[in-house]
C-alpha positions in Angstrom: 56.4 76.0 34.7 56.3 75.1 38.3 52.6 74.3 38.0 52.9 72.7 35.1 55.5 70.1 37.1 53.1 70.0 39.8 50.4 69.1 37.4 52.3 66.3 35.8 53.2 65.2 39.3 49.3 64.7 40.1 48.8 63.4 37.1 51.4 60.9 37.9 50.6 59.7 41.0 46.4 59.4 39.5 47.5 57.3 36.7 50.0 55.4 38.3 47.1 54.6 41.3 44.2 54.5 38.6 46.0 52.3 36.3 46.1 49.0 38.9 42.9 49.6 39.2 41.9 50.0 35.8 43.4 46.2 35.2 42.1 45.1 38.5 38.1 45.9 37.3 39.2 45.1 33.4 40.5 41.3 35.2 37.3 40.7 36.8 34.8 41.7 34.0 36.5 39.8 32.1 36.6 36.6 35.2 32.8 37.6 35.2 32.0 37.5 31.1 33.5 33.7 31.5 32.0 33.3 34.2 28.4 34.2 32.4 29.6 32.3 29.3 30.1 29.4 31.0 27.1 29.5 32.5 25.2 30.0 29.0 27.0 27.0 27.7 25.9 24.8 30.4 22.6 26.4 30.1 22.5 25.7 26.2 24.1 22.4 26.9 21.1 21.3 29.5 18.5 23.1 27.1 19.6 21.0 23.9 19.6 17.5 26.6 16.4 17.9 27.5 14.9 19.1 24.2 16.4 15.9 23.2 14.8 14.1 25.9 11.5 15.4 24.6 11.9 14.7 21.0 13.2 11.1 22.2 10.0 10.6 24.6 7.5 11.5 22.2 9.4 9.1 19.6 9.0 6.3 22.0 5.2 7.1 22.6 4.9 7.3 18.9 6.4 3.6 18.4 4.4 2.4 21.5 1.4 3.4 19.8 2.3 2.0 16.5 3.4 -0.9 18.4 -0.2 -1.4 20.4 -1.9 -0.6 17.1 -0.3 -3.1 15.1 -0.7 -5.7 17.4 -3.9 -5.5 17.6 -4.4 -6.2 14.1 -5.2 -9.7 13.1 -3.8 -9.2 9.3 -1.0 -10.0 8.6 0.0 -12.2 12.1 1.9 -10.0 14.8 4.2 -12.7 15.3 5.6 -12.5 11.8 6.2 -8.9 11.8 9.7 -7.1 12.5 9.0 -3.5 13.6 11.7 -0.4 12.3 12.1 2.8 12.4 11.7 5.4 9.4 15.3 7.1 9.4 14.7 9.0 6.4 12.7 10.1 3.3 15.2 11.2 0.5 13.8 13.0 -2.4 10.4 13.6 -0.5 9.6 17.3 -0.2 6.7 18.7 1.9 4.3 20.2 -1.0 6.1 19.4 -3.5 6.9 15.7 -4.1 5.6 12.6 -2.0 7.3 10.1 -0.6 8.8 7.2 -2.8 11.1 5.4 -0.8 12.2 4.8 3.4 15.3 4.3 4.8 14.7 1.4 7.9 17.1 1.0 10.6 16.7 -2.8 10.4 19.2 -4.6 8.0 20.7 -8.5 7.1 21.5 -8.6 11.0 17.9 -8.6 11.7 17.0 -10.8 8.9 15.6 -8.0 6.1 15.8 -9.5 2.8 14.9 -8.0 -0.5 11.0 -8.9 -1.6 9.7 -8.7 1.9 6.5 -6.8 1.8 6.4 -3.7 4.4 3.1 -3.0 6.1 1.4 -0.7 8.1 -1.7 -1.7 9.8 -3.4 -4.1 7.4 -2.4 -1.6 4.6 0.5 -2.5 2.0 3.3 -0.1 2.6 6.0 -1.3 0.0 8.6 -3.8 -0.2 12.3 -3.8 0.8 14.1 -3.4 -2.4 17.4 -3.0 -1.3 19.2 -4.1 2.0 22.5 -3.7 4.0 24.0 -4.9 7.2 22.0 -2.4 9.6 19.8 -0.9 7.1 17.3 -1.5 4.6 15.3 0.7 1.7 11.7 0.3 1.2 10.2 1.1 -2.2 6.4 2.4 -1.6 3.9 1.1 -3.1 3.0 4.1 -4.9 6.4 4.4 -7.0 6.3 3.3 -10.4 8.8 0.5 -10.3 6.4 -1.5 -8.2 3.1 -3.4 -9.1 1.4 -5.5 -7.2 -0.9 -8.9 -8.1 -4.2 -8.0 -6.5 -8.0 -8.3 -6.3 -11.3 -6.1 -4.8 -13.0 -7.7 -2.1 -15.3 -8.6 -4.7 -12.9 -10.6 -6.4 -12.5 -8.7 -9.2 -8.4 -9.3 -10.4 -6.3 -7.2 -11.8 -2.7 -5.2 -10.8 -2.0 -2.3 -8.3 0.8 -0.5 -10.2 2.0 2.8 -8.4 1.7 6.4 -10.4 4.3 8.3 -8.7 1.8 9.4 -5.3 -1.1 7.7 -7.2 -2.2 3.7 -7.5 -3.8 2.6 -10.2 -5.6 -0.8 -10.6 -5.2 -1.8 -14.0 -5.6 -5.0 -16.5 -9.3 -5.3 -15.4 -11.5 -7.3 -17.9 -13.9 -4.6 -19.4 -16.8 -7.3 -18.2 -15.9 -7.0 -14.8 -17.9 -5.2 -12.4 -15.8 -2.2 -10.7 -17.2 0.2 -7.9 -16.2 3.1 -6.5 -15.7 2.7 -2.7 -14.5 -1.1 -2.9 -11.3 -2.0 -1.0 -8.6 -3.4 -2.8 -6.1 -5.9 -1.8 -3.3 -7.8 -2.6 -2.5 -11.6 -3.0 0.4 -12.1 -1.7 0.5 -12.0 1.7 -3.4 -12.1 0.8 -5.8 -9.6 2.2 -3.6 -6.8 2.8 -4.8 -3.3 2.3 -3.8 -1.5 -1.0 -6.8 1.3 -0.5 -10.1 2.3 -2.4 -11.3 3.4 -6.4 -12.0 6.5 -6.2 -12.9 6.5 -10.4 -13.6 4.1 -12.7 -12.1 4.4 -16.4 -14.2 1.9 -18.8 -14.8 2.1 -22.3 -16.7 0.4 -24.9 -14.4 -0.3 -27.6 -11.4 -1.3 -25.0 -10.9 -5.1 -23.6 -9.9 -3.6 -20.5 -10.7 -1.5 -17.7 -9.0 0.5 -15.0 -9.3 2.3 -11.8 -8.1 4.8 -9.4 -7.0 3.7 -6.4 -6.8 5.9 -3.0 -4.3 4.8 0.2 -5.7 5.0 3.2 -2.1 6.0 4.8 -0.3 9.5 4.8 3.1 7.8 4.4 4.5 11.9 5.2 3.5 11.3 8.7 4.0 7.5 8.6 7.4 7.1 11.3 7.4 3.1 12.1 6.4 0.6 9.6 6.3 -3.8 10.2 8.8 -6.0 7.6 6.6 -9.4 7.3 9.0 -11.8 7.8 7.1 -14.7 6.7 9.9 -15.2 4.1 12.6 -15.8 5.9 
C-alpha cells in the first residue's frame, strides 16, 4: 500500500507538472497552425491577384490587337465603329453547338441600338437585336433568324440567310453564274465580308440557285467585336 501511495504521489506531481506543459505546447501549435493558415490565405489571396492580373493583361493585349487590327482596316470607316467586349456566349458549347448569339458590354448609354450591324475586320459579325442600358445582344449572322441582302463580288444577288453554324446564299437566278471561291458581301453597309461558296447547288428544272457559304471568322475564339454606328 505504501508504494502504491508513493506511486500515486509521483504520479501526481508528473501530471500535475506535465499537464501545463501539455497546454503550453497544445497553445502554441495551435498559435502556429494560424499562424501557417494565415499565411496560406495571404498566399492564396496574392496567387488568385496576380493570376488575375495575368488573365486581365493578356485581355488588354488581346483588345489592343483587335484594336490595331481593326483600325487598320479601311471597310467599314474606324471612325464609325464602337469597340465592346464579348461578355458571354449562352447556349454555345465547345464541340457541341456553335455560337449564335454575344452578350456586349456596350448598351443605350453608349448609343447601341437594335439593327446596328456588328463587325469584325471587314467580315459581317451579326446585328444587335436586342439592347439594354449597359448591355447589348448580338445575333450572328449564322443564326437562322437573320438574312442578309447581299451580292458576290461579281455581282451576282441574292440573300445570306444563316443555317444554324452554316450561311447559305440563296434566291440566286438559276442563270446566274456562281463559283466556288468567290467572296460574298453584303449591301448594307456595302462591301462587308459575309465569307466564301464552298458548293454550288443548281438544277435544271429549278428557277433558282443556291450556295454554300464559309466565314472566314472562328466566332468561338472571337473576344472583341466593332458596333457600326453609322445609324445613330
Amino acid at each position: 500500500m505504501a508504494k502504491a501511495s508513493w506511486f500515486e504521489n509521483v504520479r501526481g506531481v508528473f501530471e500535475s507538472t506535465i499537464k501545463p506543459m501539455q497546454r503550453i505546447i497544445f497553445s502554441l501549435t495551435q498559435m502556429q497552425q494560424i499562424f501557417f493558415d494565415k499565411e496560406k490565405d495571404e498566399l492564396r489571396r496574392e496567387i488568385a491577384s496576380l493570376q488575375k492580373k495575368i488573365v486581365d493583361q493578356k485581355q488588354l493585349e488581346k483588345e489592343v490587337i483587335a484594336l490595331k487590327d481593326q483600325f487598320q482596316t479601311n471597310n467599314p470607316n474606324s471612325k464609325l465603329l464602337l469597340p465592346a467586349n464579348i461578355l458571354g456566349m449562352p447556349r454555345f458549347i465547345p464541340g457541341i453547338s456553335a455560337p449564335s448569339i454575344f452578350i456586349l458590354d456596350a448598351g443605350e448609354e453608349d448609343k447601341i441600338r437594335i439593327g446596328q450591324v456588328v463587325v469584325f475586320k471587314d467580315n459581317v459579325v451579326g446585328k444587335v437585336t436586342k439592347v439594354s442600358e449597359r448591355f447589348s445582344v448580338v445575333t450572328l449572322i449564322t443564326d437562322p433568324s437573320l438574312s442578309f441582302s447581299a451580292q458576290t463580288v461579281g455581282g451576282v444577288l441574292g440573300v445570306v440567310k444563316g443555317q444554324g453554324g452554316d450561311l447559305v446564299f440563296e434566291n440566286v437566278l438559276a442563270s446566274e453564274d456562281l463559283r466556288v471561291g468567290e467572296i460574298v458581301v453584303i449591301k448594307d453597309p456595302p462591301n462587308l465580308i459575309v465569307g466564301k461558296i464552298i458548293s454550288v447547288d443548281k438544277t435544271q428544272s429549278s428557277l433558282f440557285q443556291s450556295a454554300q457559304v464559309e466565314s472566314v471568322i472562328d466566332f468561338s475564339k472571337v473576344s472583341t467585336v466593332f458596333v457600326v454606328m453609322s445609324n445613330q
